[in-house]
C-alpha positions, 0 to 999 in steps of 0.5 A: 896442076899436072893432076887436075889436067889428067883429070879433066883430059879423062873426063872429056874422052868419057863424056865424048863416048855418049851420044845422048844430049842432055842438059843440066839444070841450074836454077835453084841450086847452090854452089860454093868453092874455095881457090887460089889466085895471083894477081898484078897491081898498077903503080899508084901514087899513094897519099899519106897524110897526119899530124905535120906532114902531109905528102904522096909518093908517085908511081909507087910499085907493088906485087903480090905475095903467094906463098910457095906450094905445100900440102900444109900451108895450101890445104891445112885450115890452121893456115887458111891466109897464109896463101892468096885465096878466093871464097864465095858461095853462090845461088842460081836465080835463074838457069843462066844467071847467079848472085855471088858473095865472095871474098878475094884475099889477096896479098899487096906489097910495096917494092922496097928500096925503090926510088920514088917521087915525093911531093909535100911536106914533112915536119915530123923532128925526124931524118926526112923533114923537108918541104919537096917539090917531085924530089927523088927518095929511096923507100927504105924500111926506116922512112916507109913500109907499107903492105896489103899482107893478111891481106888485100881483102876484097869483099863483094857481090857479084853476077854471073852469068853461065852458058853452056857450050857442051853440045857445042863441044860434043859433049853429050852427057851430064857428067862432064858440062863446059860452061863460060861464064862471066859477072860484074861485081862491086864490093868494099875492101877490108885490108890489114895493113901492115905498115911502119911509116916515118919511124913511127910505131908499127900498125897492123889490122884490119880496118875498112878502107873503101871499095873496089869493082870488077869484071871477070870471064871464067871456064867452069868444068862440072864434072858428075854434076855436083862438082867443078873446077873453074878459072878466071880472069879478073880486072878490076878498080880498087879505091881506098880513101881511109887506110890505117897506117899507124896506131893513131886515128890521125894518121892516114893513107889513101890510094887507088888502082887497077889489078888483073888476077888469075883464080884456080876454083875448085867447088861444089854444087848442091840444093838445099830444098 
C-alpha cells in the first residue's frame, strides 16, 4: 500500500508541472483489471430445510475471510482464490459510459459457537430433534457449519459511469487523469459452500444459488494512459433462495443479505481495432 501512495504522490507532482489541457478519449476502448476486496455482511436469518426437518436460525453473523499478504498467495496464479478477488473486463460505449462484466469473489463465513435463535422443527434421530419456538442454540461444528468460502462468487453485469475531474484538479497532461466513477449492476451468485449440517456428510461445490444487486462509487487514477489503479466502495443485496448443504439434492438452504465491500483494482486500458 506505501508503494502505491509514492507512486501516485509522484505522478500527480509531474502532471501538475504541465500546463497544457488535454483530454483522454475513452470511447471504444477496452479495459480489464484484477484486485482485491474486504467486505462485511448483515446478520441474516438463514432457512435450512429437508427430509424431517425444516428450521431457521435468526440474526445469524458472518465475516469475511482474507488471507493475510504474501507475494506467493497474492500474485502467484497457482493461488488465484485463495485471497478475496474482483476481476472484470470492460467496454467504453460511449466516452462517459462502460458495460462491465466482473466476478467479486469473495469470502462468507458464519461466526462459529454463536448463540442463535432457532424456530422449527428437527426430526432427524440425531442430538438436536425437537420442536422449537425462538429457543436459544449454540452453533457448534457438531450441529452446524456453514460458509460462503472458494467463495461467495458474485457474477454480474454492470454500468459505469466515469467523469473526469482532472482540469478540476490542475491537472493538465494525459499521463496522469482522476476520474469518479460509479455504476449499478445486477448479477447471480455461484457459491461453493462448504457446509456440514446436523451431522450429516460434508458438501462443498459450486451450485447456482440466486442473485444479488449493486451500487458502487469509485476513484480511478489513469496513469500514461493505458494504465490505472482504482478503488471502490461497493453496497449491495444478495438473495440466495437454492443453496446446497449436503450432497442431497433434498437438502437445502436460503437466505439474504446486504454487504459493503472496499476493492484495490489495478488494470489496463487498450483497444482492439
Amino acid at each position: 500500500m506505501r508503494f502505491f501512495k509514492y507512486l501516485l504522490l509522484f505522478f500527480f507532482i509531474i502532471s501538475s508541472t504541465q500546463a497544457q489541457e488535454t483530454v483522454l478519449k475513452n470511447k471504444g476502448k477496452f479495459y480489464a483489471y484484477w484486485g482485491w476486496n474486504r467486505s462485511k455482511y448483515s446478520a441474516s436469518d438463514i432457512t435450512f430445510k429437508g427430509d424431517n426437518y425444516n428450521f431457521t436460525l435468526k440474526d445469524v453473523a458472518a465475516k469475511d475471510k482474507q488471507v493475510p499478504f504474501s507475494v506467493n498467495k497474492y500474485l502467484n496464479p497457482a493461488n488465484v482464490s485463495l485471497p478475496q478477488t474482483n476481476a472484470a473486463i470492460g467496454y467504453f460505449f460511449h466516452e462517459n459510459y462502460s458495460v462491465v462484466l466482473g466476478l467479486d469473489h469473495m469470502k462468507y463465513v458464519t461466526v462459529q459457537n454463536q448463540g442463535l435463535i432457532i424456530d422449527g422443527e428437527i426430526n432427524t434421530g440425531g442430538e438436536f430433534d425437537g420442536v422449537y419456538s425462538n429457543d436459544l442454540i449454540q452453533q457448534t461444528e457438531n450441529f452446524l457449519k456453514f460458509e460462503h468460502t472458494d467463495g461467495l462468487n458474485y457474477i454480474h453485469i454492470s454500468i459505469n459511469r466515469f467523469d473526469d475531474i482532472s482540469d478540476d484538479l490542475g491537472i493538465h497532461t494525459e499521463n496522469f487523469r482522476i476520474n469518479l466513477t460509479e455504476g449499478i449492476g445486477a448479477g447471480g451468485l455461484l457459491p461453493k459452500t462448504n457446509s456440514t449440517l446436523l451431522g450429516k456428510e460434508r458438501h462443498d461445490d459450486f451450485h447456482l444459488s440466486g442473485y444479488g444487486i449493486h451500487a458502487q462509487f469509485g476513484v480511478n487514477f489513469v496513469i500514461y494512459k493505458h494504465f490505472f489503479v482504482q478503488t471502490d466502495l461497493r453496497g449491495g443485496y444478495i438473495n440466495m433462495s437454492d443453496i446446497r448443504t449436503t450432497p442431497s439434492q433434498s437438502d437445502s438452504a436460503s437466505q439474504d443479505f446486504t454487504f459493503l465491500q472496499g476493492t484495490l483494482l489495478i488494470g489496463g486500458r487498450f483497444r482492439l481495432f
